[in-house]
CHARMM-style PDB file with segment names, atoms N, HN, CA, C and O in Angstrom:
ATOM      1  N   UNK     1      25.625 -30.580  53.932  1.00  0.00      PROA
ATOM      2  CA  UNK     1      26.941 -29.995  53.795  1.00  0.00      PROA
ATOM      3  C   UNK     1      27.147 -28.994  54.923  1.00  0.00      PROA
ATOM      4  O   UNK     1      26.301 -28.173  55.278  1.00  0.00      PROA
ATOM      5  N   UNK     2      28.629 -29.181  55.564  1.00  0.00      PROA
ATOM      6  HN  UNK     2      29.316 -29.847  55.275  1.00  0.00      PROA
ATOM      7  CA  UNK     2      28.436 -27.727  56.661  1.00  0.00      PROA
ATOM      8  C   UNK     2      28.767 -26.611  56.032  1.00  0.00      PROA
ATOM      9  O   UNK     2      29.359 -26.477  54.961  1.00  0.00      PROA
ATOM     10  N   UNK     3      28.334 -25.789  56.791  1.00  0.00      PROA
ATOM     11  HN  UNK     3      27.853 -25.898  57.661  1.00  0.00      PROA
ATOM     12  CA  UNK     3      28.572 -24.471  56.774  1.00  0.00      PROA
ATOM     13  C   UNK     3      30.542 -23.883  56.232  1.00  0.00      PROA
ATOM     14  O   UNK     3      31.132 -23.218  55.380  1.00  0.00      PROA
ATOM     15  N   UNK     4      30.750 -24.571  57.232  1.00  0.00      PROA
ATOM     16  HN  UNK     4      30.271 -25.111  57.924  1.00  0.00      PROA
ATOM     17  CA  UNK     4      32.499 -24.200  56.750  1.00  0.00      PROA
ATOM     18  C   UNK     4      32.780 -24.830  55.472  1.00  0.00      PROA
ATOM     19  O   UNK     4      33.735 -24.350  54.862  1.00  0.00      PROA
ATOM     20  N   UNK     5      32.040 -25.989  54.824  1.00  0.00      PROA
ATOM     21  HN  UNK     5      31.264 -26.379  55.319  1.00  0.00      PROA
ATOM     22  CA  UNK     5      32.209 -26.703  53.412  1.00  0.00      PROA
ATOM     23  C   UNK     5      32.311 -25.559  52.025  1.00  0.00      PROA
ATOM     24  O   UNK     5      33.042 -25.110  51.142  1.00  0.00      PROA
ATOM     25  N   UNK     6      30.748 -25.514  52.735  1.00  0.00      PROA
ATOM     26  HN  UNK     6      30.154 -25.879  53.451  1.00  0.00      PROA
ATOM     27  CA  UNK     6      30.175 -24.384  51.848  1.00  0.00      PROA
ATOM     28  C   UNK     6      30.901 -23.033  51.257  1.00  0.00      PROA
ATOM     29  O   UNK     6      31.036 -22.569  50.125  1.00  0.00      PROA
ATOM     30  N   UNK     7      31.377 -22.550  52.827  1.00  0.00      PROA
ATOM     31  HN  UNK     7      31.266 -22.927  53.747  1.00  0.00      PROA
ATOM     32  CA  UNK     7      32.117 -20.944  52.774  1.00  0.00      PROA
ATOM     33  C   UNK     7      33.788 -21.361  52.122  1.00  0.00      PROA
ATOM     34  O   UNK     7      34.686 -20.547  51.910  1.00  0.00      PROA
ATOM     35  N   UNK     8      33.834 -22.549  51.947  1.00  0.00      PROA
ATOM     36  HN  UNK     8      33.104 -23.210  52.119  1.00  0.00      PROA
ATOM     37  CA  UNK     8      34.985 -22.517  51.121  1.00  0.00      PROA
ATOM     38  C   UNK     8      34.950 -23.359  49.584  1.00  0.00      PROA
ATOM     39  O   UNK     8      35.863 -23.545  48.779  1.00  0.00      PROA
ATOM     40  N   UNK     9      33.907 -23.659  49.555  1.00  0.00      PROA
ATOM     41  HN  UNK     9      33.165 -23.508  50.208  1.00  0.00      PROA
ATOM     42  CA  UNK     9      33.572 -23.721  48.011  1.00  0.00      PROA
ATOM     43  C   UNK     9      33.164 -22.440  47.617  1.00  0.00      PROA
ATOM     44  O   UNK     9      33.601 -22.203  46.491  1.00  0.00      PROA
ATOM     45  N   UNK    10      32.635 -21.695  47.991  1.00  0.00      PROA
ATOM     46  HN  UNK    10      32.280 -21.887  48.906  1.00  0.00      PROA
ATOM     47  CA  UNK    10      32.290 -20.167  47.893  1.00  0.00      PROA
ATOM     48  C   UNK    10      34.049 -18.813  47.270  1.00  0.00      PROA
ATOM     49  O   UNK    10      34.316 -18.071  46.326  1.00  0.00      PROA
ATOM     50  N   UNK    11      34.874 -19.398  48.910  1.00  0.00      PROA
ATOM     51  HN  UNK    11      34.657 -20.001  49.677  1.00  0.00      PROA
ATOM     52  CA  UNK    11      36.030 -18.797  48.449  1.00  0.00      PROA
ATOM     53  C   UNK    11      36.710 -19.529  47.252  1.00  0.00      PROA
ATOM     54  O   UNK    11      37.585 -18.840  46.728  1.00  0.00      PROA
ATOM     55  N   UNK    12      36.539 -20.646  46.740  1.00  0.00      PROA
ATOM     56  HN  UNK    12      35.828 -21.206  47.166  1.00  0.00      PROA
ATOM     57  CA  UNK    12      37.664 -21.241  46.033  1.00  0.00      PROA
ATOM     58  C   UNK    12      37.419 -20.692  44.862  1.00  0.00      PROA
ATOM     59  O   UNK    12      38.300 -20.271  44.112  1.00  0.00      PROA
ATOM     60  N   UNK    13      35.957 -20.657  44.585  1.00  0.00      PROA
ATOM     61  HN  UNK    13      35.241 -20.999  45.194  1.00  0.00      PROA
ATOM     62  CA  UNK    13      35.503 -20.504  43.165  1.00  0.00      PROA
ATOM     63  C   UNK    13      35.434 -18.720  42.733  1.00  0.00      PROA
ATOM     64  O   UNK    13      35.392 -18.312  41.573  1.00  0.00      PROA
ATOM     65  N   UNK    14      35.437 -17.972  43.783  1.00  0.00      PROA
ATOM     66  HN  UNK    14      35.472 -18.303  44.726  1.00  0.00      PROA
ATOM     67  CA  UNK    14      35.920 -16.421  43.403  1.00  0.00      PROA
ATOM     68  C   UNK    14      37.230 -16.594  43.499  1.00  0.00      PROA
ATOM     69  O   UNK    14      37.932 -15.836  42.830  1.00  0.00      PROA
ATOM     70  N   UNK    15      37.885 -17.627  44.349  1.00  0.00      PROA
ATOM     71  HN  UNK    15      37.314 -18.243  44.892  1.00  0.00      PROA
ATOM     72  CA  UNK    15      39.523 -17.039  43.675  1.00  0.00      PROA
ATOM     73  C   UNK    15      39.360 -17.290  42.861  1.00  0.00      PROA
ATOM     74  O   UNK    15      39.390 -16.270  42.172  1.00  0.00      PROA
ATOM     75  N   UNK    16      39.062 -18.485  42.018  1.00  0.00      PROA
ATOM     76  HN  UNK    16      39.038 -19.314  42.577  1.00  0.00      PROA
ATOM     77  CA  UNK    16      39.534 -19.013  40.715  1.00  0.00      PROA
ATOM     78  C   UNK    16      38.853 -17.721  39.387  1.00  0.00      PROA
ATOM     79  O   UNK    16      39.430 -17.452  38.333  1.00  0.00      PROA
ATOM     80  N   UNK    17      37.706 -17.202  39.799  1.00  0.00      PROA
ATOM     81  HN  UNK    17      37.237 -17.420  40.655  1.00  0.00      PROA
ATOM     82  CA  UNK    17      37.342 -16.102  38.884  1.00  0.00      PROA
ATOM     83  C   UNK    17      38.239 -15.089  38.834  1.00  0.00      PROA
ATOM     84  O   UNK    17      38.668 -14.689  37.752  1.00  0.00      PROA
ATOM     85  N   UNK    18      38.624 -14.557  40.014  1.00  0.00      PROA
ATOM     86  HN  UNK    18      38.275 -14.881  40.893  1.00  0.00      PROA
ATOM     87  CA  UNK    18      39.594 -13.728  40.002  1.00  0.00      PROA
ATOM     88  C   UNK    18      40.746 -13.730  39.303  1.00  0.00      PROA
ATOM     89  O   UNK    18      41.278 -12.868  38.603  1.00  0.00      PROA
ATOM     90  N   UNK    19      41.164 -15.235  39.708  1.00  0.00      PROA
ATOM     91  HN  UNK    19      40.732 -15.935  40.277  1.00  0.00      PROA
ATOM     92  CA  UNK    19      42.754 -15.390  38.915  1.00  0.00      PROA
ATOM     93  C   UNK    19      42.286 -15.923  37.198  1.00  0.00      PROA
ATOM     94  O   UNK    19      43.247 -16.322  36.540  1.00  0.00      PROA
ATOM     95  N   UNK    20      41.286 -15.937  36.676  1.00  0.00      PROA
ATOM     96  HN  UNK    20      40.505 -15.613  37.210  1.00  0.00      PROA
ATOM     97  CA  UNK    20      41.069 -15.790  35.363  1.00  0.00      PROA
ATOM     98  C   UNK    20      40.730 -14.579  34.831  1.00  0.00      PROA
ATOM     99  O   UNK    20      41.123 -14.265  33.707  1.00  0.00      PROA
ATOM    100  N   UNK    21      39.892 -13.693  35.651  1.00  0.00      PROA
ATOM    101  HN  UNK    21      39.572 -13.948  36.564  1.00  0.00      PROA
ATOM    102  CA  UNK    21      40.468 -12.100  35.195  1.00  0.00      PROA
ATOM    103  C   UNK    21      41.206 -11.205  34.649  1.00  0.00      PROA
ATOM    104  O   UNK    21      42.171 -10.653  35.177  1.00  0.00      PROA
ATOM    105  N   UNK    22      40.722 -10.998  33.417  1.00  0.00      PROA
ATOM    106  HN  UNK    22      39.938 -11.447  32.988  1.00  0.00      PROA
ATOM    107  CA  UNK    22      41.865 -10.747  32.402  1.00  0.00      PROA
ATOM    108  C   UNK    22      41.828  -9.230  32.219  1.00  0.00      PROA
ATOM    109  O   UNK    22      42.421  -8.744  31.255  1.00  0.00      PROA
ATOM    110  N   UNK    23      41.116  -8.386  33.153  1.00  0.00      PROA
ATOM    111  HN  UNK    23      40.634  -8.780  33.936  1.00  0.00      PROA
ATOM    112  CA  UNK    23      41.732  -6.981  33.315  1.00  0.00      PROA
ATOM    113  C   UNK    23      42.058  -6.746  34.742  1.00  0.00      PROA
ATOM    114  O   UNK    23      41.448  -5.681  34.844  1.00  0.00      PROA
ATOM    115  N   UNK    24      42.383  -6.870  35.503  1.00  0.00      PROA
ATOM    116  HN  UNK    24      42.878  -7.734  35.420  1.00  0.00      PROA
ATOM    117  CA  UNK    24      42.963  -6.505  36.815  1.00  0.00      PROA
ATOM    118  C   UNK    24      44.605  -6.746  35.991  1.00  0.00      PROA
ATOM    119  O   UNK    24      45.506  -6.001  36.374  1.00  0.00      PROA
ATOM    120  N   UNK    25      44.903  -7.713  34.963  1.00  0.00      PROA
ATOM    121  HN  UNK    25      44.170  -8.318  34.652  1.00  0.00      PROA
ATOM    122  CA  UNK    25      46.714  -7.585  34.771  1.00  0.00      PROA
ATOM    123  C   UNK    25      46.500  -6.347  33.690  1.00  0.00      PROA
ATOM    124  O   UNK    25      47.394  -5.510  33.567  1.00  0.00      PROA
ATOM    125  N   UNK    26      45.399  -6.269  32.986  1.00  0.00      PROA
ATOM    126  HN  UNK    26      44.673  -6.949  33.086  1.00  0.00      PROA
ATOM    127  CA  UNK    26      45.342  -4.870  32.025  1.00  0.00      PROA
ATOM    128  C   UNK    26      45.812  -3.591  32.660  1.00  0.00      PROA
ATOM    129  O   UNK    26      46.733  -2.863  32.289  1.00  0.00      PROA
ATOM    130  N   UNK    27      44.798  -3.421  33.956  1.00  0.00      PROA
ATOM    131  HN  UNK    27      44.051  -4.012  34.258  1.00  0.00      PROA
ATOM    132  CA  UNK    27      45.266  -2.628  34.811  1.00  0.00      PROA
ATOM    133  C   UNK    27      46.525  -2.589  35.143  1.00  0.00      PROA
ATOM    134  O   UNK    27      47.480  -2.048  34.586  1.00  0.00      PROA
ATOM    135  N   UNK    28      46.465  -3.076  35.896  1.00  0.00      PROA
ATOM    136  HN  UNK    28      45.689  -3.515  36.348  1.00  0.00      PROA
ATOM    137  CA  UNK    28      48.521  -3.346  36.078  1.00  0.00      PROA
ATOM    138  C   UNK    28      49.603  -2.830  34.882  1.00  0.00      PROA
ATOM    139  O   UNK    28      50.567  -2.064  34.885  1.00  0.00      PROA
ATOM    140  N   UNK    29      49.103  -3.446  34.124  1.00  0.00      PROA
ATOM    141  HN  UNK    29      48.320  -4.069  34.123  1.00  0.00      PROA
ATOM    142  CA  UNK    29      49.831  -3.252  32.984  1.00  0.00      PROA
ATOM    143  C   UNK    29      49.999  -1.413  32.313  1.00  0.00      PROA
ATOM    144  O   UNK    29      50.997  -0.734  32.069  1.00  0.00      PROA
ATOM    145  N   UNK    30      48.570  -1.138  32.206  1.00  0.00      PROA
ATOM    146  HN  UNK    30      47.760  -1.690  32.403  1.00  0.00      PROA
ATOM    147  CA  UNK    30      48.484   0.168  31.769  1.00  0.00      PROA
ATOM    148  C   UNK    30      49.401   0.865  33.304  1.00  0.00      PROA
ATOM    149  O   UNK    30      50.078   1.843  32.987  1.00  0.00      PROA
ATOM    150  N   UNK    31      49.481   0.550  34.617  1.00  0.00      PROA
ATOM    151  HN  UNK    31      48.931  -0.244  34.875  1.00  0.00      PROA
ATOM    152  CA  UNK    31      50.029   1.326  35.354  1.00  0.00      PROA
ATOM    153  C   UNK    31      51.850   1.362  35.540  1.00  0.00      PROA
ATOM    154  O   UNK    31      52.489   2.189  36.190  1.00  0.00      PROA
ATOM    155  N   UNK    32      52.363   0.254  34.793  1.00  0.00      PROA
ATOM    156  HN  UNK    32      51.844  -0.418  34.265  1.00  0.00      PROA
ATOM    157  CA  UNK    32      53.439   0.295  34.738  1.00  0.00      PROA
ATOM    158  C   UNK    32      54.129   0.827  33.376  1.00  0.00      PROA
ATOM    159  O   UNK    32      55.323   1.052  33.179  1.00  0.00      PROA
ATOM    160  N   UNK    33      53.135   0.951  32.574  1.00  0.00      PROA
ATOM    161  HN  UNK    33      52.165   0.769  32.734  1.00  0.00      PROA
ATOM    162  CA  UNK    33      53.474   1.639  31.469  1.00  0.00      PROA
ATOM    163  C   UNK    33      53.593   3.298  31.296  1.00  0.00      PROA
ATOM    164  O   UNK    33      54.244   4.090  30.617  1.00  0.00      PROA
ATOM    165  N   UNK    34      52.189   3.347  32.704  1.00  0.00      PROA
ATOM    166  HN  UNK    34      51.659   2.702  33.256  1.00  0.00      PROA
ATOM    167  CA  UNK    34      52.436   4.951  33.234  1.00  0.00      PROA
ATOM    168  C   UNK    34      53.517   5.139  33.360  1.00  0.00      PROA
ATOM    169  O   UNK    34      54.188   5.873  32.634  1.00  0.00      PROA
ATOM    170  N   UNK    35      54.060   4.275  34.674  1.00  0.00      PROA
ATOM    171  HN  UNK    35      53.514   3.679  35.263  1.00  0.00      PROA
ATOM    172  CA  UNK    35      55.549   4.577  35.457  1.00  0.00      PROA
ATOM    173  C   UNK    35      56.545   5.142  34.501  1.00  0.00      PROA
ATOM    174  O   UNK    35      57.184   6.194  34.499  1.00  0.00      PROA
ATOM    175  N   UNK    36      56.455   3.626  33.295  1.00  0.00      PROA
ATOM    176  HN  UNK    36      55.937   2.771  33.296  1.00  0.00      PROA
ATOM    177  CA  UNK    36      57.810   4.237  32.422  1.00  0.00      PROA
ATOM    178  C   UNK    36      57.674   5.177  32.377  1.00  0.00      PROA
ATOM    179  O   UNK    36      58.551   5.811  32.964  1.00  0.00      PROA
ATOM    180  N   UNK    37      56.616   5.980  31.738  1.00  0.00      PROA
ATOM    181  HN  UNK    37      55.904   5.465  31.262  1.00  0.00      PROA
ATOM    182  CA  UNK    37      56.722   7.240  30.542  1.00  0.00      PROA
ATOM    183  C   UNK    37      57.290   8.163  31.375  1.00  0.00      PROA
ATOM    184  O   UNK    37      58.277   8.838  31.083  1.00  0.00      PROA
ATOM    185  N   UNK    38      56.405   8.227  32.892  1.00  0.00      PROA
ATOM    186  HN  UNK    38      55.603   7.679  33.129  1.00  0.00      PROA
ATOM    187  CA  UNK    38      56.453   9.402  33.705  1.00  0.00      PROA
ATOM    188  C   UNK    38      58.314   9.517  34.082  1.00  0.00      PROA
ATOM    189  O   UNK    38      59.061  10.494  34.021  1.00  0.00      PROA
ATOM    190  N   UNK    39      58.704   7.507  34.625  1.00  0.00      PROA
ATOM    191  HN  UNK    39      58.097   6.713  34.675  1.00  0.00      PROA
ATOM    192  CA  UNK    39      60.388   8.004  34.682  1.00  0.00      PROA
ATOM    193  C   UNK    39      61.018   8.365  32.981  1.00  0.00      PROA
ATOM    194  O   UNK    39      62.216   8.650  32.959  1.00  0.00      PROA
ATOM    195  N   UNK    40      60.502   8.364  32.013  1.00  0.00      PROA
ATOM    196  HN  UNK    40      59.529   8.133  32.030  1.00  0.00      PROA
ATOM    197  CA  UNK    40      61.226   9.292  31.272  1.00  0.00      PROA
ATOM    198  C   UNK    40      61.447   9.903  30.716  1.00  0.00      PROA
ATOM    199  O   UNK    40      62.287  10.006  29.823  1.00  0.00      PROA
ATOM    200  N   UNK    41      60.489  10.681  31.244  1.00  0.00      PROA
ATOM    201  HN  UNK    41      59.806  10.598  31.970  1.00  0.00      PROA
ATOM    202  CA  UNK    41      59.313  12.183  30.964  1.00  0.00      PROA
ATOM    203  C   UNK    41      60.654  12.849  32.172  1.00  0.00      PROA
ATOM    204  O   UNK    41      61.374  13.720  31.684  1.00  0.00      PROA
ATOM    205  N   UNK    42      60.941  12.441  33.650  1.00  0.00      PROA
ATOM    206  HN  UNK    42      60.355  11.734  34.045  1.00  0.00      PROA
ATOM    207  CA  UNK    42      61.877  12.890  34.428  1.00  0.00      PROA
ATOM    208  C   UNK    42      62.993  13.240  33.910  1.00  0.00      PROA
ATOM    209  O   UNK    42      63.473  14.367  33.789  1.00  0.00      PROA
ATOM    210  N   UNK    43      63.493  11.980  33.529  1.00  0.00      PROA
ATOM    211  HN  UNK    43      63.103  11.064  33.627  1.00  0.00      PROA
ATOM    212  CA  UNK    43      64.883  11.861  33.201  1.00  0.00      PROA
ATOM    213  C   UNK    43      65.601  13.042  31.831  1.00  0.00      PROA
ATOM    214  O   UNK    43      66.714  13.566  31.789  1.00  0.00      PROA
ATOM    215  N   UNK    44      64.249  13.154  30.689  1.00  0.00      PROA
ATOM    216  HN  UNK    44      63.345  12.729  30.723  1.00  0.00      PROA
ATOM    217  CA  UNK    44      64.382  14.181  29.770  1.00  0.00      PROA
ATOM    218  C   UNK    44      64.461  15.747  30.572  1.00  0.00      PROA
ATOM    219  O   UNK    44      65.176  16.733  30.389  1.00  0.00      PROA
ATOM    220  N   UNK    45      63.552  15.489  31.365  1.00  0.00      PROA
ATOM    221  HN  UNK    45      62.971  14.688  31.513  1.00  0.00      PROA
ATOM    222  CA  UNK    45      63.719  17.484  31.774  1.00  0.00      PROA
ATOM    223  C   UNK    45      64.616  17.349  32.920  1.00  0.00      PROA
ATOM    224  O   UNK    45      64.451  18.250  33.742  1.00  0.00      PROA
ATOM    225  N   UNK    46      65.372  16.632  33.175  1.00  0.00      PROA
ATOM    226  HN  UNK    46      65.506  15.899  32.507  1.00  0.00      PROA
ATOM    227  CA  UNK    46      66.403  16.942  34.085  1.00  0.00      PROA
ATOM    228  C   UNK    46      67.775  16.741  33.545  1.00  0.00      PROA
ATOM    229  O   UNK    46      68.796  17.371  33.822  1.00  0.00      PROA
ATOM    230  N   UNK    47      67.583  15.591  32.595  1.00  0.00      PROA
ATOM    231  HN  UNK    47      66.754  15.080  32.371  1.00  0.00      PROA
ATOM    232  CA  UNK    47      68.868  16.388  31.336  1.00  0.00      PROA
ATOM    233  C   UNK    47      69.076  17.389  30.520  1.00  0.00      PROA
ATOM    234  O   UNK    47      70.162  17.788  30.099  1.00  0.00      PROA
ATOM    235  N   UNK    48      67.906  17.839  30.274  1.00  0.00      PROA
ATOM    236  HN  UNK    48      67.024  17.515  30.616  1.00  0.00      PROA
ATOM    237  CA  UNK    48      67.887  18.755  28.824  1.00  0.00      PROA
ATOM    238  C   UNK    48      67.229  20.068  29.625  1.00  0.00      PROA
ATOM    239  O   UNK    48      67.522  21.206  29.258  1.00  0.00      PROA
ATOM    240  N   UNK    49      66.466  19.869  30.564  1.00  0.00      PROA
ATOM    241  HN  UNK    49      66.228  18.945  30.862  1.00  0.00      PROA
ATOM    242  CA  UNK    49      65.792  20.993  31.349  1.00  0.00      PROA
ATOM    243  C   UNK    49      67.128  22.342  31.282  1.00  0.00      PROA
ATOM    244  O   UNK    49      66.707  23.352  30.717  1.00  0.00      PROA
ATOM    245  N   UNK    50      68.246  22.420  31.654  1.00  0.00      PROA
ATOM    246  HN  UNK    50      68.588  21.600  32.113  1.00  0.00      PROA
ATOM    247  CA  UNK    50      68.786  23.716  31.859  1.00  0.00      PROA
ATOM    248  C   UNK    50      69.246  24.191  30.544  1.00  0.00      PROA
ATOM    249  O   UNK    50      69.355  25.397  30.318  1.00  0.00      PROA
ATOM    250  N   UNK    51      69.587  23.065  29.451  1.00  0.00      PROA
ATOM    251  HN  UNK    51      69.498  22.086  29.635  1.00  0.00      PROA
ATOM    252  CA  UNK    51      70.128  23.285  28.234  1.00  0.00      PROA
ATOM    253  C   UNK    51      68.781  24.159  27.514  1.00  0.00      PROA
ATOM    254  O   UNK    51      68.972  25.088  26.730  1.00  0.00      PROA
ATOM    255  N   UNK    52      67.656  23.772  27.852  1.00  0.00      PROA
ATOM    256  HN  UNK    52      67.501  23.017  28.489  1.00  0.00      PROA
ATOM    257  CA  UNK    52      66.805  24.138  27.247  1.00  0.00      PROA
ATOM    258  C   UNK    52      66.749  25.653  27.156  1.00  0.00      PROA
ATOM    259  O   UNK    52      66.943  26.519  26.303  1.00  0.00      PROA
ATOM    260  N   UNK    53      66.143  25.508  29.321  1.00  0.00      PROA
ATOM    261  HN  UNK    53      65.985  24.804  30.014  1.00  0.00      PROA
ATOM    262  CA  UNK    53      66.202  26.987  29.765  1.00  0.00      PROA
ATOM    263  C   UNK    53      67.351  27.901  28.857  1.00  0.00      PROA
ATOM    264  O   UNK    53      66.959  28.901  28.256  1.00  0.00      PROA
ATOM    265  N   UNK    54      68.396  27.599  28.818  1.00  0.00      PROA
ATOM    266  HN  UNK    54      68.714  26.787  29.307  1.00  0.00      PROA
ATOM    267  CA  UNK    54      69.092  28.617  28.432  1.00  0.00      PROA
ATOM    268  C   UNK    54      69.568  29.161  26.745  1.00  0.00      PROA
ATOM    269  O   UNK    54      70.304  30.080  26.388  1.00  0.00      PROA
ATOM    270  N   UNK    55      68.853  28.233  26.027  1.00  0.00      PROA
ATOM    271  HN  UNK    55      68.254  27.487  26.317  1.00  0.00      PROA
ATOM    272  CA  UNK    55      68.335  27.890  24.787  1.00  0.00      PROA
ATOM    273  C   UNK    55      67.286  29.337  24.529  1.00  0.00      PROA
ATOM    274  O   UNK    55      67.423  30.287  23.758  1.00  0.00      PROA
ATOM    275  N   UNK    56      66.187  29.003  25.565  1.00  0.00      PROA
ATOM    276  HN  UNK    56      66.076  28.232  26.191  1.00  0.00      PROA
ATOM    277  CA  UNK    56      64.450  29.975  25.407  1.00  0.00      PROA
ATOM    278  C   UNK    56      65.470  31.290  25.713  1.00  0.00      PROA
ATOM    279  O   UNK    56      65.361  32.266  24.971  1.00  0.00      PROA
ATOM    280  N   UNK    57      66.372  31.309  26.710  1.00  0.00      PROA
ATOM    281  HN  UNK    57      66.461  30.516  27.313  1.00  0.00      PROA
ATOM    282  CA  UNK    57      66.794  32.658  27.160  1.00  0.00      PROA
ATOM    283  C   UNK    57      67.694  33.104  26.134  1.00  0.00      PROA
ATOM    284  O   UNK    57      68.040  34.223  26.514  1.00  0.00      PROA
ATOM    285  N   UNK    58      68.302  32.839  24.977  1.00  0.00      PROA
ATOM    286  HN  UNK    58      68.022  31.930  24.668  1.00  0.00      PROA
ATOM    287  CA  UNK    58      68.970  33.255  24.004  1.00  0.00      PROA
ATOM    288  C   UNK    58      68.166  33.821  23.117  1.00  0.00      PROA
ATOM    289  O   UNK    58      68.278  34.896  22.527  1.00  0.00      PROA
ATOM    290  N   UNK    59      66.982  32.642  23.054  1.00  0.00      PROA
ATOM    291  HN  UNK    59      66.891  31.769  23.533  1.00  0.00      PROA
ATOM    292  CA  UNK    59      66.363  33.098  21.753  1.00  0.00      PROA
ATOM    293  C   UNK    59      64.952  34.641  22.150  1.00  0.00      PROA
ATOM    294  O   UNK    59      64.371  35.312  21.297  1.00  0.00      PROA
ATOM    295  N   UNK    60      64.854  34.712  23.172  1.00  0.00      PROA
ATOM    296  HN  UNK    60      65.326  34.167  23.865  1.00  0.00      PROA
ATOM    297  CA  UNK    60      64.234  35.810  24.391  1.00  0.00      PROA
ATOM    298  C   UNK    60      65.063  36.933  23.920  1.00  0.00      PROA
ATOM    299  O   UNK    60      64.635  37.825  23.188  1.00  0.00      PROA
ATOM    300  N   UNK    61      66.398  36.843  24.416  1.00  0.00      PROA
ATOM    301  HN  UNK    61      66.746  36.118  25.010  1.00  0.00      PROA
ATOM    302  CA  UNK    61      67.086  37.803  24.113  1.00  0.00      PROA
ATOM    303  C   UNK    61      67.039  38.215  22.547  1.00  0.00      PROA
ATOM    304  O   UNK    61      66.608  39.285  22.116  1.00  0.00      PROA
ATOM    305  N   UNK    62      67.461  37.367  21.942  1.00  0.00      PROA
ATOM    306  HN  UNK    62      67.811  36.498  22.292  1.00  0.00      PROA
ATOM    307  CA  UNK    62      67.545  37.743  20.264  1.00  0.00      PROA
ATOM    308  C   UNK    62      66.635  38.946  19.651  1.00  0.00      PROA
ATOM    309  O   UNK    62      66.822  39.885  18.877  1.00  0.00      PROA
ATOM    310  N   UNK    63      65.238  38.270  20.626  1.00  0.00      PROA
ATOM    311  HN  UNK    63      65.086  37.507  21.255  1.00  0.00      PROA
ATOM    312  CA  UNK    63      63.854  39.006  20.040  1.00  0.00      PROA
ATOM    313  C   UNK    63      63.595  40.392  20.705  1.00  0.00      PROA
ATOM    314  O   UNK    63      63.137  41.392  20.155  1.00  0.00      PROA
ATOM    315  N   UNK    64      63.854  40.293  21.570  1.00  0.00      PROA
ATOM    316  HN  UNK    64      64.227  39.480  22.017  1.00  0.00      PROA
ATOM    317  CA  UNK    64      63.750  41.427  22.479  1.00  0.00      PROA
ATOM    318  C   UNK    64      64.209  42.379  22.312  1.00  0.00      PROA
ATOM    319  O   UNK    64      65.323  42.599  22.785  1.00  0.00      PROA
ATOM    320  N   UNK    65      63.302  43.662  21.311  1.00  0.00      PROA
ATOM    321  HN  UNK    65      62.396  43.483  20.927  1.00  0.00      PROA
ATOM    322  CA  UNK    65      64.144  45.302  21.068  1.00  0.00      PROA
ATOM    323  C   UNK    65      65.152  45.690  22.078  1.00  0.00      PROA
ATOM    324  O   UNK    65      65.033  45.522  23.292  1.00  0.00      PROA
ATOM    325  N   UNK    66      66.152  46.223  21.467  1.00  0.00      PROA
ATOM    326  HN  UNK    66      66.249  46.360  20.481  1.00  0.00      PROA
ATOM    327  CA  UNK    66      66.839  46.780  22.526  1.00  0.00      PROA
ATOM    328  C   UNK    66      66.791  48.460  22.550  1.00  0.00      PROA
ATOM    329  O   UNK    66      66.601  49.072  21.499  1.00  0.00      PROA
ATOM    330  N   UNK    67      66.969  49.130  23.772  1.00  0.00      PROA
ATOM    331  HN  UNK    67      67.124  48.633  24.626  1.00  0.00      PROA
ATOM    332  CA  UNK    67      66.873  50.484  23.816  1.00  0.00      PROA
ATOM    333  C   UNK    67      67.581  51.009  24.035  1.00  0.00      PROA
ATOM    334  OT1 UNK    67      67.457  52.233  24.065  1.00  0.00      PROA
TER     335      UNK     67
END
């Protein structure tokens, strides 16, 4: 058998392991599930972020002796 036969029965059969690899899409998967949360983990404190702020600063004030 030559050499070049060989080195591509070699590659065919790690692709084929590869593409039966059933955590490299786990991976993937857990990383796009990151994405979501993180875009809407964003999207909450940039809607609600100033309502909030000024929410803590009422209730700051409320507590806060006055002199």
């Amino acid at each position: 058998m030559s050499p070049a036969k060989t080195a591509l029965q070699r590659f065919s059969s790690a692709t084929l392991r590869f593409l039966k690899d059933d955590e490299a899409a786990t991976a993937a998967e857990y990383g796009i599930l990151a994405a979501l949360v993180a875009t809407a983990i964003i999207t909450a404190v940039s809607l609600f972020g100033s309502r909030l702020s000024s929410l803590f600063q009422s209730l700051a004030n409320s507590v806060t002796p006055k002199s």
